[in-house]
Z-matrix of the N, CA and C atoms (Angstrom, degrees):
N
C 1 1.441
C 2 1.526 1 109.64
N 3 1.236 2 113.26 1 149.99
C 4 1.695 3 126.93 2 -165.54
C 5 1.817 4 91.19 3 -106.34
N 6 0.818 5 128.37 4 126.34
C 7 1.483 6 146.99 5 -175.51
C 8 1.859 7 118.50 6 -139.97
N 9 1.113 8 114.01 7 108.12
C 10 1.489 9 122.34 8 -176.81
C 11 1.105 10 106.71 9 -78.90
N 12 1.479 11 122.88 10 144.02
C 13 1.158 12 134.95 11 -157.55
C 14 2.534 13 97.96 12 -127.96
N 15 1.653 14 79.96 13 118.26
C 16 1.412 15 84.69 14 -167.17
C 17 1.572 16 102.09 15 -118.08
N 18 1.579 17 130.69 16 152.77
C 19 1.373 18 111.39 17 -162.36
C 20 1.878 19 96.27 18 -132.16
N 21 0.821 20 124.77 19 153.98
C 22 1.183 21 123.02 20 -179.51
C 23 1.445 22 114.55 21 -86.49
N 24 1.515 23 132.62 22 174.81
C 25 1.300 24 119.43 23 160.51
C 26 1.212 25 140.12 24 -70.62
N 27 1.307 26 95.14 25 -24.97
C 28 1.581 27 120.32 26 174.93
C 29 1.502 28 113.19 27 -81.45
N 30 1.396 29 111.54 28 -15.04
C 31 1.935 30 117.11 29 173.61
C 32 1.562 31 90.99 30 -88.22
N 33 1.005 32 125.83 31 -36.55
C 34 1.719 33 114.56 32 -149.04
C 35 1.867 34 85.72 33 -98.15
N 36 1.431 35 132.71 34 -36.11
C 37 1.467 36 103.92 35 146.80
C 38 1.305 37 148.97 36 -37.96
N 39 1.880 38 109.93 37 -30.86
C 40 1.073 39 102.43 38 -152.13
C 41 1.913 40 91.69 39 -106.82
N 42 1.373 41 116.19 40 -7.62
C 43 0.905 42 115.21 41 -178.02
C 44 1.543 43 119.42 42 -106.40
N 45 1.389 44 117.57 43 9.66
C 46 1.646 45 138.68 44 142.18
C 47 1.076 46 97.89 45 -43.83
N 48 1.616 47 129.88 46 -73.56
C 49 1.190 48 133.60 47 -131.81
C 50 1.366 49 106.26 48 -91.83
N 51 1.745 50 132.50 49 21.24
C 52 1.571 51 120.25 50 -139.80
C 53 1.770 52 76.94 51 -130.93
N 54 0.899 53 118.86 52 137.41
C 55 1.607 54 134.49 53 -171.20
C 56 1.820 55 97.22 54 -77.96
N 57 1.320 56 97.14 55 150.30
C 58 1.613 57 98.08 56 -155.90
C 59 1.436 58 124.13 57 -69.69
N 60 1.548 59 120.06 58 -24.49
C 61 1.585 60 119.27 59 158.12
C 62 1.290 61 107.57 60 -65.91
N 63 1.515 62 158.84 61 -27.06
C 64 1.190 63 154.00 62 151.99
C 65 1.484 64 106.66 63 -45.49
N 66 1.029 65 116.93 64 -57.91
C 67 1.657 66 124.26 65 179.18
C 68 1.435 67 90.89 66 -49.81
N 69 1.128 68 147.76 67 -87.76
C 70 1.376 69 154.38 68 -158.41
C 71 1.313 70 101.75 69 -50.13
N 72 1.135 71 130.00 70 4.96
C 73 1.246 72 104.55 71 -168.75
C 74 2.067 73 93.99 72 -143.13
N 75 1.340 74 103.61 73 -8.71
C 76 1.421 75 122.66 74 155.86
C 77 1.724 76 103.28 75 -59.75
N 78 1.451 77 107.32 76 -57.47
C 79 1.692 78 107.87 77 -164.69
C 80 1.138 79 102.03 78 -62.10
N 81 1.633 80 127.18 79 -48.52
C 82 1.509 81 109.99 80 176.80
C 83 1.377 82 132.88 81 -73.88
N 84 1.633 83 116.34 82 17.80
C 85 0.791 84 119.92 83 160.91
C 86 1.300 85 124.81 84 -104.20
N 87 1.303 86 109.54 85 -7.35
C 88 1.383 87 131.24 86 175.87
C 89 1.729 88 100.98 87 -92.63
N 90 1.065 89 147.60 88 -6.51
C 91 1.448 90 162.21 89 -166.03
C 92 1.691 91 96.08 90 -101.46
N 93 1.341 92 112.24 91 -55.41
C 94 1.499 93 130.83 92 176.31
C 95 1.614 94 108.73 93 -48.51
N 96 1.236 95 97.64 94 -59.33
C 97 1.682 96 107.12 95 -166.70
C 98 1.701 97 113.96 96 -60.82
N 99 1.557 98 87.37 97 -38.63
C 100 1.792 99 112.80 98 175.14
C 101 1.411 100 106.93 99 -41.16
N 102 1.870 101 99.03 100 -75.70
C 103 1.914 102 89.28 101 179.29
C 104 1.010 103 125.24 102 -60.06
N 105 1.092 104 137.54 103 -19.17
C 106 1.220 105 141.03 104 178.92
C 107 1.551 106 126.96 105 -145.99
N 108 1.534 107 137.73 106 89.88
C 109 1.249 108 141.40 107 173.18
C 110 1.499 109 129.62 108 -43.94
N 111 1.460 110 109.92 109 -20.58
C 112 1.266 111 114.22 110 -171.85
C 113 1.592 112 119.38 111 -90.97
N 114 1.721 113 91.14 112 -12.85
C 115 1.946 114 88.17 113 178.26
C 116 1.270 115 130.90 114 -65.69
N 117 1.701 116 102.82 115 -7.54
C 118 1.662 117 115.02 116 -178.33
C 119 1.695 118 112.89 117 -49.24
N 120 0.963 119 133.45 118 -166.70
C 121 1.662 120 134.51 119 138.71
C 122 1.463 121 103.13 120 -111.49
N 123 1.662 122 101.62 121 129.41
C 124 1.441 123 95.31 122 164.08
C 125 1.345 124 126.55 123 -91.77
N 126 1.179 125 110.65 124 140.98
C 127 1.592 126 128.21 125 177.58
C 128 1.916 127 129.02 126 -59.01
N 129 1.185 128 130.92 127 106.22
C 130 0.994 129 134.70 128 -171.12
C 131 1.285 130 118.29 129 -55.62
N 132 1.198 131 138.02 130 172.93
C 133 1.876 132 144.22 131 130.79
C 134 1.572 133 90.56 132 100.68
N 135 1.674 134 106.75 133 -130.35
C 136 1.252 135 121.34 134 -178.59
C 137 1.820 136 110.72 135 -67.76
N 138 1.414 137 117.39 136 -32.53
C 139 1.501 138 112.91 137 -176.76
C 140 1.292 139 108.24 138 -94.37
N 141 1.880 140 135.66 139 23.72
C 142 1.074 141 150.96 140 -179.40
C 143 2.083 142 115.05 141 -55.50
N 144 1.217 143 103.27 142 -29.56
C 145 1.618 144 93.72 143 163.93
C 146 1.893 145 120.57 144 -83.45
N 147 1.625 146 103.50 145 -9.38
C 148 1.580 147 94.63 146 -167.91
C 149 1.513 148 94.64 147 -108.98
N 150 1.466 149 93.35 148 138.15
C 151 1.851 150 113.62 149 166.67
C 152 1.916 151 112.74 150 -59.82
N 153 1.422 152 102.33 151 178.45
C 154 1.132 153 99.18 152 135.02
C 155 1.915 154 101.53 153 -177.57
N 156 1.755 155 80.64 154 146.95
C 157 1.965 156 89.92 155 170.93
C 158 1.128 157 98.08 156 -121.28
N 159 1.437 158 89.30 157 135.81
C 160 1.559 159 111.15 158 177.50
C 161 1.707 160 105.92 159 -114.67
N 162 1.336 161 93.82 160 151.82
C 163 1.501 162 106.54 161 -169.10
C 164 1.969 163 105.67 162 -153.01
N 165 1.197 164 119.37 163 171.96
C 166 0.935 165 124.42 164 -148.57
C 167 1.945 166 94.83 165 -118.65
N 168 1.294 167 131.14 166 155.14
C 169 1.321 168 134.31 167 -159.98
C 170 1.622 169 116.81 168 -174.60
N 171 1.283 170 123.28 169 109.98
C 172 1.721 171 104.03 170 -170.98
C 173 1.460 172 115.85 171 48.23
N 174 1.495 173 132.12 172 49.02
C 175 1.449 174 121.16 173 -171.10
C 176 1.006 175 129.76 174 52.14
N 177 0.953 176 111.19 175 24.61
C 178 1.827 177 122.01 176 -166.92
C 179 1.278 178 119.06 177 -140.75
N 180 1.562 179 135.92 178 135.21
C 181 0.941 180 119.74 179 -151.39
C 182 1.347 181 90.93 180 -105.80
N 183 1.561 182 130.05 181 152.83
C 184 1.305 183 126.82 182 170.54
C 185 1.810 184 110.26 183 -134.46
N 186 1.185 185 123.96 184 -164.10
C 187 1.560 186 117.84 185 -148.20
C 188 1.508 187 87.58 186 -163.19
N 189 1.492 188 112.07 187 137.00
C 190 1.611 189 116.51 188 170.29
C 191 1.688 190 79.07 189 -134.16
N 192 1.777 191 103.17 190 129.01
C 193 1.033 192 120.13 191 177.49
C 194 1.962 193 101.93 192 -113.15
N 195 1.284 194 99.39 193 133.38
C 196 1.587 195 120.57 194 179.20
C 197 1.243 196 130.48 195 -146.09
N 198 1.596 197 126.14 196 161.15
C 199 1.157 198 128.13 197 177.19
C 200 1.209 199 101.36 198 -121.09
N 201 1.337 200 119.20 199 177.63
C 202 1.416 201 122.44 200 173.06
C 203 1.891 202 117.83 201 -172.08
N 204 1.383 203 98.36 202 128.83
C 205 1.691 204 108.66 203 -166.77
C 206 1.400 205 94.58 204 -89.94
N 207 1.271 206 122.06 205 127.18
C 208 1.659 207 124.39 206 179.31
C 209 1.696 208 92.36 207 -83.03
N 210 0.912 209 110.86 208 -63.63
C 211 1.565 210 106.40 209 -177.94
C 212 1.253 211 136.54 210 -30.37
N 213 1.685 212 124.58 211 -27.19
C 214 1.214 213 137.59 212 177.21
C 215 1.347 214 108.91 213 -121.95
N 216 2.040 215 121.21 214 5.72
C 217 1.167 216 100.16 215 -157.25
C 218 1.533 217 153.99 216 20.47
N 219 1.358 218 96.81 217 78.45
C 220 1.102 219 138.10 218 -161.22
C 221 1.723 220 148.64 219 -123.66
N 222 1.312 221 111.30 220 64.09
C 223 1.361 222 125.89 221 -159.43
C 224 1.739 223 115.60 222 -78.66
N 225 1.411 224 113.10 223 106.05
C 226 1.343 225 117.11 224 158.42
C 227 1.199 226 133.86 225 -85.32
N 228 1.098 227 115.75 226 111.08
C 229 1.895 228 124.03 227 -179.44
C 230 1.890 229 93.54 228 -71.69
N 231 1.228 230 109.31 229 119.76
C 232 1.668 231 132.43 230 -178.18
C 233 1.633 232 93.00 231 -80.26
N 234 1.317 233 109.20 232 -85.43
C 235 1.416 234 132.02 233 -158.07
C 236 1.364 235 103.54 234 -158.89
N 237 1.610 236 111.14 235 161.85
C 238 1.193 237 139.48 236 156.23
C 239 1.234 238 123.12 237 -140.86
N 240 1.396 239 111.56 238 168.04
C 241 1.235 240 128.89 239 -176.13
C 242 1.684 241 136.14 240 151.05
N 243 1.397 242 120.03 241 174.30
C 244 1.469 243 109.85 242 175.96
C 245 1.702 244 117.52 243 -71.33
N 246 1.419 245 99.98 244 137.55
C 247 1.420 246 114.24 245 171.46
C 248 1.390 247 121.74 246 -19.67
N 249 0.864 248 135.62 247 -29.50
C 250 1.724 249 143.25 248 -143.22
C 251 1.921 250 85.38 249 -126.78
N 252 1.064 251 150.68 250 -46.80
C 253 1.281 252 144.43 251 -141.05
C 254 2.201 253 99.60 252 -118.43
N 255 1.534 254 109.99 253 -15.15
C 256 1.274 255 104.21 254 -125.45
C 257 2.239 256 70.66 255 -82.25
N 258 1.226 257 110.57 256 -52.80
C 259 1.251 258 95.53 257 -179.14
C 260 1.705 259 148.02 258 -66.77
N 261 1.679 260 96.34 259 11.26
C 262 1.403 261 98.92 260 -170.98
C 263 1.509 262 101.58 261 -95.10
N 264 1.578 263 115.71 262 6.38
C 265 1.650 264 103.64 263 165.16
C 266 1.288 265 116.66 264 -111.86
Protein backbone atom coordinates (compact mmCIF):
# COMPACT_ATOMS: atom_id res chain seq x y z
CA UNK A 1 0.00 0.00 0.00
CA UNK A 2 1.13 3.64 -1.07
CA UNK A 3 0.57 5.86 2.07
CA UNK A 4 1.51 9.73 2.11
CA UNK A 5 3.49 10.88 4.58
CA UNK A 6 2.26 14.39 6.14
CA UNK A 7 4.27 16.23 9.00
CA UNK A 8 2.93 18.53 11.40
CA UNK A 9 4.40 21.86 12.50
CA UNK A 10 5.26 20.87 15.63
CA UNK A 11 7.18 17.50 14.00
CA UNK A 12 9.03 19.61 11.45
CA UNK A 13 10.10 21.92 14.62
CA UNK A 14 11.12 19.35 16.56
CA UNK A 15 13.03 17.62 14.00
CA UNK A 16 15.12 20.94 12.92
CA UNK A 17 16.51 20.81 16.11
CA UNK A 18 17.64 16.86 16.19
CA UNK A 19 21.47 16.57 15.31
CA UNK A 20 21.99 14.87 11.99
CA UNK A 21 22.72 11.04 12.83
CA UNK A 22 19.41 11.26 14.90
CA UNK A 23 17.77 12.75 11.85
CA UNK A 24 18.97 9.72 9.84
CA UNK A 25 17.85 7.56 11.88
CA UNK A 26 14.32 9.50 12.48
CA UNK A 27 13.81 8.88 8.48
CA UNK A 28 14.20 5.26 8.90
CA UNK A 29 11.92 5.28 11.21
CA UNK A 30 9.67 7.19 9.36
CA UNK A 31 10.34 4.59 6.22
CA UNK A 32 9.13 1.86 8.89
CA UNK A 33 5.93 3.55 9.82
CA UNK A 34 5.36 4.20 5.92
CA UNK A 35 5.06 0.40 5.10
CA UNK A 36 3.25 -0.26 7.58
CA UNK A 37 1.12 2.09 10.15
CA UNK A 38 0.08 -0.43 12.45
CA UNK A 39 3.54 -1.37 14.04
CA UNK A 40 3.29 1.75 16.28
CA UNK A 41 1.66 1.02 19.85
CA UNK A 42 -1.35 2.81 20.28
CA UNK A 43 -1.75 5.10 23.08
CA UNK A 44 -4.65 4.88 25.54
CA UNK A 45 -6.99 7.57 27.54
CA UNK A 46 -6.80 11.15 26.30
CA UNK A 47 -3.76 10.40 23.62
CA UNK A 48 -5.98 7.32 22.35
CA UNK A 49 -5.94 8.36 18.46
CA UNK A 50 -1.92 8.77 18.36
CA UNK A 51 0.52 5.74 17.78
CA UNK A 52 3.82 5.50 18.66
CA UNK A 53 7.24 3.66 17.32
CA UNK A 54 9.86 3.71 19.26
CA UNK A 55 13.28 3.04 18.18
CA UNK A 56 16.62 3.37 19.52
CA UNK A 57 19.30 6.48 18.53
CA UNK A 58 22.74 7.45 20.28
CA UNK A 59 21.75 4.95 23.20
CA UNK A 60 18.81 6.52 23.67
CA UNK A 61 15.61 5.57 23.14
CA UNK A 62 13.39 7.95 21.14
CA UNK A 63 9.53 7.83 19.98
CA UNK A 64 7.89 9.08 16.60
CA UNK A 65 4.40 9.76 17.58
CA UNK A 66 1.54 9.51 14.67
CA UNK A 67 -1.83 9.19 13.47
CA UNK A 68 -3.07 7.76 10.52
CA UNK A 69 -6.49 7.91 8.28
CA UNK A 70 -6.84 4.44 6.52
CA UNK A 71 -9.34 5.91 4.29
CA UNK A 72 -7.25 8.48 2.49
CA UNK A 73 -4.04 6.85 3.37
CA UNK A 74 -2.75 9.17 5.23
CA UNK A 75 0.16 9.52 7.68
CA UNK A 76 0.66 12.40 10.20
CA UNK A 77 4.01 12.84 11.88
CA UNK A 78 2.60 14.34 15.58
CA UNK A 79 5.95 14.74 17.29
CA UNK A 80 9.16 13.31 18.13
CA UNK A 81 11.58 12.93 20.44
CA UNK A 82 13.61 11.34 23.42
CA UNK A 83 11.82 9.05 25.79
CA UNK A 84 12.13 11.10 28.92
CA UNK A 85 11.00 14.68 27.26
CA UNK A 86 8.62 13.24 24.47
CA UNK A 87 5.38 13.38 26.74
CA UNK A 88 5.54 16.59 28.60
CA UNK A 89 4.26 18.48 25.39
Amino acid sequence: MIWTVLQTRRFARQYKKLQRNIACEVDEAIGFVADSPAKGTRKKGDLAELYVYKFHANNQLYLLGYTFDETVKLIYLEAVGAHENFYKN
